[in-house]
N, C-alpha and C positions, 0 to 999 in steps of 0.2 A: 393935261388930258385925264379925264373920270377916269378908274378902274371899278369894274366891278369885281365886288368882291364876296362869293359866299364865304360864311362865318358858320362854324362849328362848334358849340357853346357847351359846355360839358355844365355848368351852373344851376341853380334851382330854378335862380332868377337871374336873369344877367341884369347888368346896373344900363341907367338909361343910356343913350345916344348923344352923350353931349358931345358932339362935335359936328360939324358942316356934312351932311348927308342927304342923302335919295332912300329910303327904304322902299326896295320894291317888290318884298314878299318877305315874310313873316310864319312859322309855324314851328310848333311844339309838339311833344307827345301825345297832344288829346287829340292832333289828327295823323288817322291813320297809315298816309302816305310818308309821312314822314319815315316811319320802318321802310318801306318798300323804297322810297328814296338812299337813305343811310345804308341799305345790303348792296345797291349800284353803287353806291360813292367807294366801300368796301371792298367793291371787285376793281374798282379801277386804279385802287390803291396799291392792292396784291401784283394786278398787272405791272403796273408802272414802278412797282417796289422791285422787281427783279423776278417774280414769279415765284421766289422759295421763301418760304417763313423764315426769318433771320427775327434777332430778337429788337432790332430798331423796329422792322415791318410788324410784327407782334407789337409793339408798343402804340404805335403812327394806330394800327386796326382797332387795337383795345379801347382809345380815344373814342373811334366812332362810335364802337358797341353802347359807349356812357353821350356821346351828345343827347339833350333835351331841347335845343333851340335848332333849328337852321335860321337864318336871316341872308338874305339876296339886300348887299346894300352898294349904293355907287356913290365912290368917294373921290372928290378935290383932290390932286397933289398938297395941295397946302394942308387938307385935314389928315393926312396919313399918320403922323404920330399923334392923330388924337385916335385916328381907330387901333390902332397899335396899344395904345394904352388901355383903349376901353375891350382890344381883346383879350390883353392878360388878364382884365379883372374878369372877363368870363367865360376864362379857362377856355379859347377859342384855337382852333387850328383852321385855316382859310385856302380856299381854295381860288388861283385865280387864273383870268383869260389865258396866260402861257401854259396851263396845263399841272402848274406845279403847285404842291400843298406844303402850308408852310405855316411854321411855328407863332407867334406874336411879335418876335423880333425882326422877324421878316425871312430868318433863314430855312433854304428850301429841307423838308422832310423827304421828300416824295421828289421827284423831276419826270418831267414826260418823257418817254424814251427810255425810262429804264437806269437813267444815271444814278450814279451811286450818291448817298444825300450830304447835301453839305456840311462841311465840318463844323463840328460845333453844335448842330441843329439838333435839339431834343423837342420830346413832345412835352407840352404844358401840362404843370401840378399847379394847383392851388397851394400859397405860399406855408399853408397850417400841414399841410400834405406834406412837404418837403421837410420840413420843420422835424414833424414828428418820424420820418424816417431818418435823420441825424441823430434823434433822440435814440430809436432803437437800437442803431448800429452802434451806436454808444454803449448804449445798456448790454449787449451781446460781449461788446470786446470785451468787457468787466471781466463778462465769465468767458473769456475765451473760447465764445463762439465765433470763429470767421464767415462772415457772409459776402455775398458781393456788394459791391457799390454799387451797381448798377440794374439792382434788381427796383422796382420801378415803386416807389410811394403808394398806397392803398386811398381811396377812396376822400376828398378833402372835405371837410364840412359845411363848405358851401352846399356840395355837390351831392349830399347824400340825405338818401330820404327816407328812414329809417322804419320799419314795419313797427306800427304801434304794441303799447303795451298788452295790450288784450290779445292780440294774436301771439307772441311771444309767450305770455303766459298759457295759452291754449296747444305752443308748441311743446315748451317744456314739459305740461300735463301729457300730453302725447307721448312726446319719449320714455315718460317716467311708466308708462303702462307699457310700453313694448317692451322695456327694459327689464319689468318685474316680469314680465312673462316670459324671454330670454331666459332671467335667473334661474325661473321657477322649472325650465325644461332641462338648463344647465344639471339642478340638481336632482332629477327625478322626479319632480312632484310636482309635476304641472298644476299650475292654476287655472281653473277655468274660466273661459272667454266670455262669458256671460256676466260671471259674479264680477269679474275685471272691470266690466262695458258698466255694470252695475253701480260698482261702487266709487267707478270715474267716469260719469256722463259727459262731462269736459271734456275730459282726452278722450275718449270713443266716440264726438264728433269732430275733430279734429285729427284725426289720423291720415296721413298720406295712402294715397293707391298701395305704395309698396307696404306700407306698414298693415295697414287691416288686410293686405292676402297672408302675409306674416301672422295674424292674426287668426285668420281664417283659416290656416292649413294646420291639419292636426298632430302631421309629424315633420316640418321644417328639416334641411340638411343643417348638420352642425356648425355650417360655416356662417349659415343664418342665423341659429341661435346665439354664436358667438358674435357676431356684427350687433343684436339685437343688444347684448349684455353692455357693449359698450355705449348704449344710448345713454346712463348712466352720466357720460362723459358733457353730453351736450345739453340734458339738462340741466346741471348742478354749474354749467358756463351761461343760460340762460337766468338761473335761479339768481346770480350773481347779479348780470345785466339787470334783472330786475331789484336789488337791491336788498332781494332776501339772505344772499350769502353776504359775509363780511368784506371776502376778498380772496382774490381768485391765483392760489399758490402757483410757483414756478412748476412746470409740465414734471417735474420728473419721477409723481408718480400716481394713479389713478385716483380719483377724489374718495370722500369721507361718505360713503355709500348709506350707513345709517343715517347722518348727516341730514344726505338729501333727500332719505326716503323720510325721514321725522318730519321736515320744511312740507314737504309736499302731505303727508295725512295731516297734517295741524294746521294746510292754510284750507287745502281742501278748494271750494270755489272762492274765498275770498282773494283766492293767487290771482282768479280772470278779472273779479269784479274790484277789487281794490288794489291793484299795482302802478308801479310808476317805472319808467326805464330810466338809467344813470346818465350823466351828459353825455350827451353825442362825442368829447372830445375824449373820454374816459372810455366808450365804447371802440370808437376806431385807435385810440394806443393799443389796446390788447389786441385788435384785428392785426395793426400793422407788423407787432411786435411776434405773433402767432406765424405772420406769411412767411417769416423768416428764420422762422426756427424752424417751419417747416420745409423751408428751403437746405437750412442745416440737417434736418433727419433725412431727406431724401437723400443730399449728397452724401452723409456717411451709408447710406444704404447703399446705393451706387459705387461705394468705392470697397465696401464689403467690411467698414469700419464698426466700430461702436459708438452712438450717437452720443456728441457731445458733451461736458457738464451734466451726465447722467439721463439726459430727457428720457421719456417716456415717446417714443412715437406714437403709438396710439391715441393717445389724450389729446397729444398736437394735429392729429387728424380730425379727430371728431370737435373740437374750439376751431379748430378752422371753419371745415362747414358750418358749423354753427353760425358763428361769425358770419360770415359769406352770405349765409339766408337773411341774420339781421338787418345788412346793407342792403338787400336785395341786389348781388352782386347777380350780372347779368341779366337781372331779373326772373331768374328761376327757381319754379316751386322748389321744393322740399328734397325730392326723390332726385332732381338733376342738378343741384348746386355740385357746380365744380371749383373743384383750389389749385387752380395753376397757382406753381411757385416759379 
């Protein structure tokens, strides 16, 4: 008996359809419905997950948030471990006539009705994904950082689509003026937003909404200036992704400020117009490696501890976002990138 099957494909590209099938619809992010689609498949998710955010239903939800493919396909009994196969290669979670959403392996995430989800049943990583979160949690216990296991792999390289180097360069230009103007009010002597916009044409087209009213307001609360001083933070992680810094120290304590204020007046525009971003697989380590630590500063913040191996939480705040904008996690501008840990 055929089952039809929707397929949920978190991948750039998912690999062909070799196996005995029906395709009978087909669509991607370049059509609009698909959002509007993927927020229903979402609520019927939540429904059918128990109704309360639990961290499997957070995980099962986060999948949707990253599909790029839906595919509507109807498959042979006899081709089921060929689509099995070809949905781990495209990081798929599947929806079918019984109601239940279900892993590549076949086991249920989700069940109609509300049942609790099958043991065993985890939502799909891409295999570099899985990988490089062994690798961190590795790299953590060295330093006796304890994290969970079950905090969920970052973004795989199939699956990610990284904001070119030119915008990157145009962000870090960015921060690197909010920052100097933070400084500049930190220490009394404000610098003027004109000569700023002047003498960085790059970063003062490139500024987020929040940052040019930052900008624009001539006496900011302190807790703004202070937010703005650590942009600092997110440049000098940018400065790096683009291969102007050497290498991007353990968090534990705010970076080399002259450092990055010298990289930024000596490349000037040549940062927009001649850069390159570092390999994707060197980009997402320090993401995956970042979600985690910032998972360790949060809990010792939560438990009224002192965080870890010295970290600095600040810094693991702001390379997170960072980070986060890179991947276009969520796909949100500037000003609403969030870092669930």
């Amino acid at each position: 008996m055929t089952t039809l099957i929707n397929a949920y494909a978190t991948v750039r590209e998912p690999p062909a359809l070799d196996f005995a099938h029906v395709l009978n619809a087909r669509r991607d992010q370049s059509d609009p419905a698909l959002s509007e689609h993927l927020q229903g498949f979402g609520g019927y998710i939540f429904e059918h997950g128990g109704g309360e955010m639990t961290q499997h239903l957070f995980h099962v939800l986060s999948h949707v948030r990253r599909v790029r493919h839906h595919l509507s396909i109807s498959v042979e009994p006899e081709a089921l471990d060929g689509f099995a196969a070809w949905a781990k290669a495209a990081n798929a979670i599947c929806f079918l006539p019984d109601g239940s959403v279900r892993a590549p392996d076949g086991r249920a995430l989700i069940l109609a009705g509300g049942a609790a989800p099958e043991e065993g049943a985890a939502v799909p990583h891409p295999e570099d994904a899985v990988a490089r979160r062994a690798r961190s949690i590795g790299q953590l216990e060295a330093l006796g950082i304890p994290v969970p296991s079950g905090l969920p792999p970052v973004v795989g390289e199939p699956e990610v689509l990284l904001r070119s180097a030119q915008d990157a360069a145009l962000r870090a230009s960015a921060l690197f003026l909010v920052a100097l103007r933070g400084e500049s009010l930190a220490g009394g002597e404000a610098l003027e937003v004109a000569e700023l916009q002047r003498r960085f044409p790059h970063a003062a087209s490139a500024l987020s909404p929040k940052e040019a009213e930052f900008l624009a307001t001539h006496e900011p609360e302190q807790q703004e200036v202070i937010n703005a001083v650590w942009r600092y933070e997110g440049c000098a992680l940018l400065l790096w992704a683009l291969g102007r810094l050497p290498e991007l120290p353990f968090p534990k304590g705010v970076c080399d400020v002259p450092t990055v204020a010298t990289c930024m007046l000596e490349l000037g525009g040549r940062l927009v117009t001649d850069s390159a971003l570092r390999p994707t697989a060197e980009l997402l380590d320090a993401l995956d490696l970042h979600l985690r630590l910032h998972w360790a500063a949060r809990d010792a913040q939560l438990g009224q501890t002192d965080p870890p191996a010295g970290l600095e939480p600040g810094v693991v705040v702001e390379r997170h976002h960072t980070l986060n904008w890179l991947v276009r996690f969520q796909d949100a501008d500037w000003d609403d990138v969030d870092t669930p840990t």
